[in-house]
N, C-alpha and C positions, 0 to 999 in steps of 0.2 A: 618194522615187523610186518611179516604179510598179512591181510587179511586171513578169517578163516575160508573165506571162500575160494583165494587166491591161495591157499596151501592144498584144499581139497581137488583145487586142479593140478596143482600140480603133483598131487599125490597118485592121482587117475593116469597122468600123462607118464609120469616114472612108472608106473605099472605096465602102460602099455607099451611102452619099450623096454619092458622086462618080458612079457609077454610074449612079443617077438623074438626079440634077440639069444635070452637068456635061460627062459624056463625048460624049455626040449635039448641043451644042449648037454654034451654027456662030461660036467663036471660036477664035482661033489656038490651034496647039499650046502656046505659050509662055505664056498666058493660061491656059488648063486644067491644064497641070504645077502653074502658081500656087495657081489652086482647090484642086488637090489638097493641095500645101502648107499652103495655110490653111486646110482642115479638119483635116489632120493635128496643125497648131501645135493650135488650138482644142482638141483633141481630147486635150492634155496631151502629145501627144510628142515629141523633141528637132525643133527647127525647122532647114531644110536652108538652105543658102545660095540666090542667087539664082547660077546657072551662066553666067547671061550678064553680059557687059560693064558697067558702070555708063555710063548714058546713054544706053544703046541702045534702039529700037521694044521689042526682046524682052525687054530686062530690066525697062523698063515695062509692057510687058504682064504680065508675070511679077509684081510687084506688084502689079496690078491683079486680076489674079485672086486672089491669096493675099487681097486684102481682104474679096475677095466669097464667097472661102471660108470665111474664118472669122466673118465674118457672119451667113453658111446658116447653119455650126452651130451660133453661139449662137442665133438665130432657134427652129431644129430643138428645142433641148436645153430653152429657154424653153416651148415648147409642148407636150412631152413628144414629139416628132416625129422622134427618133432610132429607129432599126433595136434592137428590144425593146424598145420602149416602147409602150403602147395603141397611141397615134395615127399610129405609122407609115407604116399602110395607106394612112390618109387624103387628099386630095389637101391640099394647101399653098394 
């Protein structure tokens, strides 16, 4: 299990590639909660429930984001393109 300290970065680091990638863009809130999710899972730390209903628009969306979050950051982490790494700066 990871440290707290090694959760608290990596909780900094899912944020700021939420940050970038996911918070300005134009899909529902329910879908970005997701993203944030699944950078967070990605990211080694405990994974949250989905808050909504099973079945619902929002719980699919909420999945759907959680996929495409943890996609970014394996994507991110393959390319050395996490927040302190060289390539962060870079554009994607």
């Amino acid at each position: 299990m990871p440290t707290p300290d090694k959760q608290l970065c990596s909780l900094r680091t899912a944020q700021q590639v939420y940050e970038r990638e996911f918070a300005h863009c134009q899909r529902s809130p329910e879908w970005k909660a997701g993203a944030l999710r699944g950078l967070r899972l990605a990211a080694g730390l405990a994974p949250a429930a989905s808050p909504y209903a099973s079945g619902t628009a929002q719980d699919d969306a909420w999945g759907s984001g959680s996929l495409v979050g943890a996609a970014e950051w394996k994507w991110r982490a393959e390319r050395g393109q996490l927040p302190g790494q060289p390539g962060w700066g870079e554009q994607a």
